[in-house]
CHARMM-style PDB file with segment names, atoms N, HN, CA, C and O in Angstrom:
ATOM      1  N   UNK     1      19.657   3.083   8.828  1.00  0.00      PROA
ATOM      2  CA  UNK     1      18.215   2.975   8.901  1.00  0.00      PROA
ATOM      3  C   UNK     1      17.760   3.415  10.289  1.00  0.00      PROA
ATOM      4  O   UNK     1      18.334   2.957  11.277  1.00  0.00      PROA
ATOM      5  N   UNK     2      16.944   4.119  10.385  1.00  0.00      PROA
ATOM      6  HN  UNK     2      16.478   4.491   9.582  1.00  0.00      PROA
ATOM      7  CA  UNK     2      16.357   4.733  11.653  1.00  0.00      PROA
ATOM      8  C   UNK     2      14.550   3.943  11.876  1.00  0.00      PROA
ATOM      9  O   UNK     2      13.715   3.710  11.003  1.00  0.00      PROA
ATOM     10  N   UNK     3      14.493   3.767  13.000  1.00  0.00      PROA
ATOM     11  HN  UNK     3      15.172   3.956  13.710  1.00  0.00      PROA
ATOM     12  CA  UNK     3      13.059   3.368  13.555  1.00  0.00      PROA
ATOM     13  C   UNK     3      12.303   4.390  14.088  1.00  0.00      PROA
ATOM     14  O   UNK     3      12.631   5.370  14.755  1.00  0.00      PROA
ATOM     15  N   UNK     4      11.405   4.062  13.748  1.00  0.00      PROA
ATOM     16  HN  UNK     4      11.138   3.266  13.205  1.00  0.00      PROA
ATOM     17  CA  UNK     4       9.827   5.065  14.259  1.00  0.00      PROA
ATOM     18  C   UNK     4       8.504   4.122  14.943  1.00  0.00      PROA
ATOM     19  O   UNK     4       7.949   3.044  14.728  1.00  0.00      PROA
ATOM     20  N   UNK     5       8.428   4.981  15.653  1.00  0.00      PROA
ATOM     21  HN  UNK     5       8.879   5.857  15.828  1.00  0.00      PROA
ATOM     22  CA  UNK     5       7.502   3.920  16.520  1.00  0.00      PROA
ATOM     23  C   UNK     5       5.890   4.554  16.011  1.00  0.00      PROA
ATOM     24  O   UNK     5       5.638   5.754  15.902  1.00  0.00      PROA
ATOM     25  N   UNK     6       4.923   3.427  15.745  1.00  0.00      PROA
ATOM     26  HN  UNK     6       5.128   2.452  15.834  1.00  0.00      PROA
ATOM     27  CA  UNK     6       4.151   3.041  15.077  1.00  0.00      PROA
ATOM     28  C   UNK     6       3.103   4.050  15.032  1.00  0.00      PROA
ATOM     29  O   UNK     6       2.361   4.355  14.099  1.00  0.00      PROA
ATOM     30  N   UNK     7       3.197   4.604  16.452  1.00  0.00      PROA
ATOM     31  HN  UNK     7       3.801   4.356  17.210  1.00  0.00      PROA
ATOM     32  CA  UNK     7       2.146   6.135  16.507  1.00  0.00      PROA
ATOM     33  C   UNK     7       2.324   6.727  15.652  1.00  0.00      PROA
ATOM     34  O   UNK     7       1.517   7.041  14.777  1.00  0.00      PROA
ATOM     35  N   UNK     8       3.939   7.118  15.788  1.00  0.00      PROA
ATOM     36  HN  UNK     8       4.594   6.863  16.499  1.00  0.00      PROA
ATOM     37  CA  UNK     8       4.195   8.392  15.027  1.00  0.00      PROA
ATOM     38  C   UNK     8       3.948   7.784  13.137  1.00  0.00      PROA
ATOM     39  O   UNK     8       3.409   8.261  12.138  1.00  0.00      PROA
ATOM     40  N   UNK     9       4.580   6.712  13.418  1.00  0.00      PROA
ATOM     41  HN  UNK     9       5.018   6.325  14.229  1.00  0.00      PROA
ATOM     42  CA  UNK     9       4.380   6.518  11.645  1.00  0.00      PROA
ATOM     43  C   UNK     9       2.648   6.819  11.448  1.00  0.00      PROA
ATOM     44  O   UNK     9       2.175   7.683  10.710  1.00  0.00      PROA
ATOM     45  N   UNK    10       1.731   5.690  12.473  1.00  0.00      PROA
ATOM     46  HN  UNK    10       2.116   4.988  13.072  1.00  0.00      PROA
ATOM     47  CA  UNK    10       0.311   6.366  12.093  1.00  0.00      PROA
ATOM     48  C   UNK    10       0.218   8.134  12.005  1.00  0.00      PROA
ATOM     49  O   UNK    10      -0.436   8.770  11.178  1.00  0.00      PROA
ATOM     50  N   UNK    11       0.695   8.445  12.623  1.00  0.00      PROA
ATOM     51  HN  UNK    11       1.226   7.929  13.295  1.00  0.00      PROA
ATOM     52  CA  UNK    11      -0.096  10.225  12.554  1.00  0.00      PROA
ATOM     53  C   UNK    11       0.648  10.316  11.491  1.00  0.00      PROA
ATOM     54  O   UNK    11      -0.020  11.055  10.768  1.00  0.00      PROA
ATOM     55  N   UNK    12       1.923   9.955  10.729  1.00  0.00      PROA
ATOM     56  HN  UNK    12       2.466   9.355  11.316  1.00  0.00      PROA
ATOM     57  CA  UNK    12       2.379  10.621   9.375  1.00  0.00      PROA
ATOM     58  C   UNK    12       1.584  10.121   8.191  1.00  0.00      PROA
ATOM     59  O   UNK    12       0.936  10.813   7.405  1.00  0.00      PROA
ATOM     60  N   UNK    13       1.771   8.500   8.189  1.00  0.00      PROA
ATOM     61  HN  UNK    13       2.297   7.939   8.827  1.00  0.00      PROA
ATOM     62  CA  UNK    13       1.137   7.674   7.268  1.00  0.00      PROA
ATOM     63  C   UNK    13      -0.246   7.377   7.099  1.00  0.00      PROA
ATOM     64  O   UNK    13      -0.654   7.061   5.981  1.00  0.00      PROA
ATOM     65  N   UNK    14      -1.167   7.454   8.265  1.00  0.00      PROA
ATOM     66  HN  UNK    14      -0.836   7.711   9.173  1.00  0.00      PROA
ATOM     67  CA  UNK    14      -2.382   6.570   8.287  1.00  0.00      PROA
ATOM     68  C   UNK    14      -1.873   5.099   8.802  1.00  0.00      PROA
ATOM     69  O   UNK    14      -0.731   4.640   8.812  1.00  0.00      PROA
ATOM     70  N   UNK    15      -3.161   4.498   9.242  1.00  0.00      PROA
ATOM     71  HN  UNK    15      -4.088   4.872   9.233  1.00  0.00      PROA
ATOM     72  CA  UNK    15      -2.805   3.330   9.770  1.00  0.00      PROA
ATOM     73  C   UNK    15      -2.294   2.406   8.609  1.00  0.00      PROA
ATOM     74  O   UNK    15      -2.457   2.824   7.463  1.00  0.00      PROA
ATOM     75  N   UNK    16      -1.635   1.078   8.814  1.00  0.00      PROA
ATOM     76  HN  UNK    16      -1.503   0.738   9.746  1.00  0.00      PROA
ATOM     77  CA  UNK    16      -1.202   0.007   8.129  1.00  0.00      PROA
ATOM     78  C   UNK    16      -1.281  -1.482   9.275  1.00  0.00      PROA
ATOM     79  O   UNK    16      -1.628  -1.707  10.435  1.00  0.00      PROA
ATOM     80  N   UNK    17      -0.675  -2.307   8.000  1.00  0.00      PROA
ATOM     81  HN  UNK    17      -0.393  -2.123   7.058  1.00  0.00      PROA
ATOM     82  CA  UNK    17      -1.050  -3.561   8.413  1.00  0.00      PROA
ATOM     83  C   UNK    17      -0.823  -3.768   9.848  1.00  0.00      PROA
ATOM     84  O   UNK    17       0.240  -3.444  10.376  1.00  0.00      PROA
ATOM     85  N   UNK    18      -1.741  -4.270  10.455  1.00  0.00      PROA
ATOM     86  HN  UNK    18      -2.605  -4.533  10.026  1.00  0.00      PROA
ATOM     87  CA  UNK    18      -1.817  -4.772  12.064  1.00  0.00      PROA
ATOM     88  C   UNK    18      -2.853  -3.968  12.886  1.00  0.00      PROA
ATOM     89  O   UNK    18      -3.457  -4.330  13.897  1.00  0.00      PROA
ATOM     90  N   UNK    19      -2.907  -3.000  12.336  1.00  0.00      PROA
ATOM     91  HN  UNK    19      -2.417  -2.706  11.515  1.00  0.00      PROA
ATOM     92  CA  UNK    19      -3.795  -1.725  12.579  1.00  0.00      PROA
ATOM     93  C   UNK    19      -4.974  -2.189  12.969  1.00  0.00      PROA
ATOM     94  O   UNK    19      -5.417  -3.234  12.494  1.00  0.00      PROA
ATOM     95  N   UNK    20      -5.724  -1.380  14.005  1.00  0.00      PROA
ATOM     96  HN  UNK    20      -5.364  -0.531  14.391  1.00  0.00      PROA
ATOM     97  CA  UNK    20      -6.982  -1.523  14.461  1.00  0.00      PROA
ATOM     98  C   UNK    20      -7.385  -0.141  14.232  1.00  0.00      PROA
ATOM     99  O   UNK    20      -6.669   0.844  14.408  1.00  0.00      PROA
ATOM    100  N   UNK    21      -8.798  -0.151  13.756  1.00  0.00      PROA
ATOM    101  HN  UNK    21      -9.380  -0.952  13.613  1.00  0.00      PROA
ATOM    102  CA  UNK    21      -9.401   1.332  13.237  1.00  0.00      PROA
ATOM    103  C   UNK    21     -10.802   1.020  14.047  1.00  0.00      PROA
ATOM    104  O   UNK    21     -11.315  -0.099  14.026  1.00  0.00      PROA
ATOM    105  N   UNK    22     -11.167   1.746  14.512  1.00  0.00      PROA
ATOM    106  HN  UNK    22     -10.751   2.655  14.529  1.00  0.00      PROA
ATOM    107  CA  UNK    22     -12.874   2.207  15.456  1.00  0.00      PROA
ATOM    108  C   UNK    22     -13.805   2.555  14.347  1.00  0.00      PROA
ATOM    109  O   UNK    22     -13.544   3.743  14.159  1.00  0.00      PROA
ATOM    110  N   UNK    23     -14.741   2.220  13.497  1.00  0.00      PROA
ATOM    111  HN  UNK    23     -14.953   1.255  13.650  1.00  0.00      PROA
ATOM    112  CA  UNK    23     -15.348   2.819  12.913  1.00  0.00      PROA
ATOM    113  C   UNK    23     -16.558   3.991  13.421  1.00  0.00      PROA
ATOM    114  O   UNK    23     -17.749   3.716  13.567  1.00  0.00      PROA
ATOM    115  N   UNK    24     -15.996   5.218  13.624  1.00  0.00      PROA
ATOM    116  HN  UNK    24     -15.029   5.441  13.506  1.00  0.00      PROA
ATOM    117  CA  UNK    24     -17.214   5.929  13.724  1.00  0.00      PROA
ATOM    118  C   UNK    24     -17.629   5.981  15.181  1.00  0.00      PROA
ATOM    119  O   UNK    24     -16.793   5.905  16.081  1.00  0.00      PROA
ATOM    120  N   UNK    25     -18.942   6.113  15.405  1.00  0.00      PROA
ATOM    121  HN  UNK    25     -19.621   6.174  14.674  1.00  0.00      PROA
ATOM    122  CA  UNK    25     -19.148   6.463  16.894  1.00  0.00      PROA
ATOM    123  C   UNK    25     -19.717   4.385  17.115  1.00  0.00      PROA
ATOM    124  O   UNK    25     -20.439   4.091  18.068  1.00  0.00      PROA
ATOM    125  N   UNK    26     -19.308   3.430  16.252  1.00  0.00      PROA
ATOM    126  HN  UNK    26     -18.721   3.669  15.478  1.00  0.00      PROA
ATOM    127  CA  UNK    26     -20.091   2.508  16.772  1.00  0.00      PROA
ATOM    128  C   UNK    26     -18.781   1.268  17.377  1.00  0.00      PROA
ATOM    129  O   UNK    26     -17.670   1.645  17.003  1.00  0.00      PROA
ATOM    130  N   UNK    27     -18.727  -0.019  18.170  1.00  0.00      PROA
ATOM    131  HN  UNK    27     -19.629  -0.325  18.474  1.00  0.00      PROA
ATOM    132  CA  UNK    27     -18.333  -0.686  18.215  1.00  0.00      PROA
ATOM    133  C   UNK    27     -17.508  -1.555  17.383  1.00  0.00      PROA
ATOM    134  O   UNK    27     -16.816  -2.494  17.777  1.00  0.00      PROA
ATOM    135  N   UNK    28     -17.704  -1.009  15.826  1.00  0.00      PROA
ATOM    136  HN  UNK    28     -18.266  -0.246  15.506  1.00  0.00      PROA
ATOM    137  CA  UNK    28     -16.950  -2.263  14.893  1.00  0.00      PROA
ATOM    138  C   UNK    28     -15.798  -1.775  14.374  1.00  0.00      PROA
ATOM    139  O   UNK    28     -15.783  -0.761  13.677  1.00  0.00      PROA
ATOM    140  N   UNK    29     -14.371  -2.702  14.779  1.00  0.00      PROA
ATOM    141  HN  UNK    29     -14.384  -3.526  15.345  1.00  0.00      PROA
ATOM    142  CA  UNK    29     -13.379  -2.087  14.532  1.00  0.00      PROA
ATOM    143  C   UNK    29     -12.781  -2.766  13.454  1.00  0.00      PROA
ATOM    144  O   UNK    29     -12.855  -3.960  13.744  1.00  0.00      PROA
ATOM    145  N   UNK    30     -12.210  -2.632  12.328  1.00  0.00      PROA
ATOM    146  HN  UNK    30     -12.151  -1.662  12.093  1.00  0.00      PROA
ATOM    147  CA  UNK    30     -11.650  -3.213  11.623  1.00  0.00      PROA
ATOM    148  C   UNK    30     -10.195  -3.451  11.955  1.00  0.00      PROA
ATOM    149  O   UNK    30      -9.734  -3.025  13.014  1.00  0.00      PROA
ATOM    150  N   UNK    31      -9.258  -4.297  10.853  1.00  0.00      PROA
ATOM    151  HN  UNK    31      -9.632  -4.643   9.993  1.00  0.00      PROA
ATOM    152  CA  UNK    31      -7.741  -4.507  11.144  1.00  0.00      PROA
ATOM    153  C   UNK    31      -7.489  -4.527   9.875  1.00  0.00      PROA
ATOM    154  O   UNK    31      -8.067  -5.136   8.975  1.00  0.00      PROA
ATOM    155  N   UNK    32      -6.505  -3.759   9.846  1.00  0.00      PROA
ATOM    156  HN  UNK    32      -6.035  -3.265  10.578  1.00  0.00      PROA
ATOM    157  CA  UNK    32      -5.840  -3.550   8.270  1.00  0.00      PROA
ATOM    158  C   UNK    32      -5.306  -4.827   8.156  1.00  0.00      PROA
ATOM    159  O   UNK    32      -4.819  -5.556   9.019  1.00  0.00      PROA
ATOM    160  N   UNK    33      -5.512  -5.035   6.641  1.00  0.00      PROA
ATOM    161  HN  UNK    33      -5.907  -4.443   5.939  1.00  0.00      PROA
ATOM    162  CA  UNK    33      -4.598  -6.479   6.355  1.00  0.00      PROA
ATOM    163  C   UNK    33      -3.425  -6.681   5.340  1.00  0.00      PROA
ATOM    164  O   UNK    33      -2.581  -7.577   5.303  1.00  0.00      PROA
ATOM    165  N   UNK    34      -3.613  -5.566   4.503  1.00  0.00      PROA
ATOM    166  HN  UNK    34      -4.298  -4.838   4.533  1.00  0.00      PROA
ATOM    167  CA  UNK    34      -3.019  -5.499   3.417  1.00  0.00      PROA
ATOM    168  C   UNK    34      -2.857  -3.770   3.754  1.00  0.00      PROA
ATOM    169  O   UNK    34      -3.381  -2.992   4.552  1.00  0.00      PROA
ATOM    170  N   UNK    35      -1.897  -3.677   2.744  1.00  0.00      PROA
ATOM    171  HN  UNK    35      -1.471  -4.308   2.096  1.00  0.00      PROA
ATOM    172  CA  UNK    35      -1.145  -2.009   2.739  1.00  0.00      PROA
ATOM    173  C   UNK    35      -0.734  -1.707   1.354  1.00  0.00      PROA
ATOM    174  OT1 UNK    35      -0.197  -0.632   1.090  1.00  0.00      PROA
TER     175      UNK     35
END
C-alpha cells in the first residue's frame, strides 16, 4: 500500500472528508463530512 498526501489526492480526487472548501469569492467555507 502506498500513501499520498492529501493535496495530491485533492487535485486527483476533489476534496473529501475533513476538507475545507471557500465558497466562491465570499467568506463561507464549508467542511466535507461525508464522501
Amino acid at each position: 500500500m502506498s500513501n499520498i498526501s492529501r493535496q495530491a489526492y485533492a487535485d486527483m480526487f476533489g476534496p473529501t472528508v475533513g476538507d475545507k472548501v471557500r465558497l466562491a469569492d465570499t467568506e463561507l467555507w464549508i467542511e466535507v463530512e461525508d464522501d
